[in-house]
ROLOFI-89709 format. One record per residue: y, x, z of N, C-alpha, C in turn; residue number from 1; residue in one letter. Coordinates in steps of 0.05 Angstrom, whole numbers. Layout:
// ROLOFI-89709
n_v / n_u / n_w / ca_v / ca_u / ca_w / c_v / c_u / c_w / resi / resn
Y / X / Z / Y / X / Z / Y / X / Z / NUM / A
...
END
This chain:
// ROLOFI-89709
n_v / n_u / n_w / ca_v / ca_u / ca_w / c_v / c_u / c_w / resi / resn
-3716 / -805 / 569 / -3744 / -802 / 569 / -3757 / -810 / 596 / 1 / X
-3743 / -805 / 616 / -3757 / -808 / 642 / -3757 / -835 / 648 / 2 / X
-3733 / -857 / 637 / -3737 / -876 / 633 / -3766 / -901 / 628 / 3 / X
-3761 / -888 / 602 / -3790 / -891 / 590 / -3814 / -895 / 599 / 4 / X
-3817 / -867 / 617 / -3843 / -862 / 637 / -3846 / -873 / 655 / 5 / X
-3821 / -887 / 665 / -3822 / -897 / 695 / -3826 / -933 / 691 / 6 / X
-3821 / -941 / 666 / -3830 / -964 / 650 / -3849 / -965 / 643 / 7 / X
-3866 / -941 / 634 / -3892 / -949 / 629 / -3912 / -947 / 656 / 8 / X
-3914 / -932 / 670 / -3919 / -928 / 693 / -3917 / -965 / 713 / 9 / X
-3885 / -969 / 712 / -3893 / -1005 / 719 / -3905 / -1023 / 703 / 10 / X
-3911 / -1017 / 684 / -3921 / -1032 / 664 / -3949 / -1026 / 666 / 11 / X
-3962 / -1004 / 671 / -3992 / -993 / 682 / -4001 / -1016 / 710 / 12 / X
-3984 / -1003 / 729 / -3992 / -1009 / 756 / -3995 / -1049 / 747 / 13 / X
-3972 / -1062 / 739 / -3962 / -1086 / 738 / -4000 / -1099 / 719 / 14 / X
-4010 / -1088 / 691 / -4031 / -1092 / 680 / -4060 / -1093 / 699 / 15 / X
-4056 / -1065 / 713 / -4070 / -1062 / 740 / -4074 / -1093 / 755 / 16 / X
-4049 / -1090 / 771 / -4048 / -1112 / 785 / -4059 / -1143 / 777 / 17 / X
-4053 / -1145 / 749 / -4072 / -1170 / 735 / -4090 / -1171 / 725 / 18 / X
-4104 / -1148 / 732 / -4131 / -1144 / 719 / -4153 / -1154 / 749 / 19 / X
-4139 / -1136 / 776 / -4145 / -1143 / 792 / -4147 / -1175 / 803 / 20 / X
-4129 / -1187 / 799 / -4123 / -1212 / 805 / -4148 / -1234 / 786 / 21 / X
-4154 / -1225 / 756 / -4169 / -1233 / 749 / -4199 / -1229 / 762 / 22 / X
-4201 / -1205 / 760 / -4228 / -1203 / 773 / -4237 / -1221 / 803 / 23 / X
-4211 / -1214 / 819 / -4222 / -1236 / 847 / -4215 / -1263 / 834 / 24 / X
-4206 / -1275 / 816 / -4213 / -1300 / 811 / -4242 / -1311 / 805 / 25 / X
-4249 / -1284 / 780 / -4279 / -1293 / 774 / -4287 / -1291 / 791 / 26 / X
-4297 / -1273 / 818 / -4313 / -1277 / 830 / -4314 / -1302 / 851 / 27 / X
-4288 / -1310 / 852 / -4285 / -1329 / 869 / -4299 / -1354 / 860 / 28 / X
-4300 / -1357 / 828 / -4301 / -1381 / 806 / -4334 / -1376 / 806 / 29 / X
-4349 / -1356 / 798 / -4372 / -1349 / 805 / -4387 / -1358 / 833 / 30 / X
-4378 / -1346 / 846 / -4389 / -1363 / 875 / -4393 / -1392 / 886 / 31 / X
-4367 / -1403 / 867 / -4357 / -1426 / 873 / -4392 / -1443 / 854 / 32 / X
-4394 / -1425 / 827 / -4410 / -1444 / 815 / -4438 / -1447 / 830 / 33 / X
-4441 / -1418 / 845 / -4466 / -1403 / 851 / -4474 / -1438 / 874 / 34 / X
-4454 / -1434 / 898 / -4453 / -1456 / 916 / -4462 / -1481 / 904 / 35 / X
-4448 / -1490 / 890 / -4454 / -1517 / 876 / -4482 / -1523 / 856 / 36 / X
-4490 / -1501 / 857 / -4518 / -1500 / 846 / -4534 / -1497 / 864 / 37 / X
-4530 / -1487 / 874 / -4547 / -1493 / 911 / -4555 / -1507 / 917 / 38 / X
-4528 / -1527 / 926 / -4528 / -1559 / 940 / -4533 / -1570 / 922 / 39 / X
-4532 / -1575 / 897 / -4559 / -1592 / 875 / -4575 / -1593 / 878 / 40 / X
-4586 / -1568 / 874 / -4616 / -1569 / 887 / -4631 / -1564 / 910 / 41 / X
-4611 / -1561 / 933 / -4618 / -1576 / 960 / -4621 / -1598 / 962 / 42 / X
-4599 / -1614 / 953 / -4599 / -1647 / 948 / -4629 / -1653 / 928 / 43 / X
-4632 / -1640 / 912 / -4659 / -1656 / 899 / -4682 / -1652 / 902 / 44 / X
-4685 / -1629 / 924 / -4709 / -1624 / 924 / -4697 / -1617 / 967 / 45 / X
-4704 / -1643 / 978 / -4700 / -1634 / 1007 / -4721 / -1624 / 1029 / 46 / X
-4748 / -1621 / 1015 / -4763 / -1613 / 1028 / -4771 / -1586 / 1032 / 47 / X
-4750 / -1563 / 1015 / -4756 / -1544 / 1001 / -4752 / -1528 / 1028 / 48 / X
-4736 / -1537 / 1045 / -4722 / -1529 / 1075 / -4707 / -1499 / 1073 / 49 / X
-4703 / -1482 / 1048 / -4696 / -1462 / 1055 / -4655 / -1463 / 1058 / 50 / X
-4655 / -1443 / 1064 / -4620 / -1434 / 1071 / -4614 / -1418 / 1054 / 51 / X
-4587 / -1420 / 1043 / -4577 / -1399 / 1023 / -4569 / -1374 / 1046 / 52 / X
-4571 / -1353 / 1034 / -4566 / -1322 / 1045 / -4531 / -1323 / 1034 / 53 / X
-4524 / -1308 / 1057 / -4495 / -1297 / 1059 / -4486 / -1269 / 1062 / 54 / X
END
């Protein structure tokens, strides 16, 4: 039985761990699009003069 528990338990933490891993991807993938929508329309409109916030 203790077996068991100590398997599901790595099997928790291990789900954990890729849930996490997903999430900082999206946000990474997110940002990434956020940026590139930026510089589009920095590039098309260059008089607009503003700065993206960080």
């Amino acid at each position: 039985m203790t077996k068991y528990r100590r398997e599901s338990a790595l099997d928790k933490a291990k789900a954990e761990d890729l849930k996490t891993v997903y999430e900082l991807q999206l946000d990474r993938e997110i940002s990434r699009a956020a940026s590139t929508s930026w510089e589009s329309r920095r590039r098309s409109d260059p008089s607009s003069g503003s700065t993206p916030t960080r």
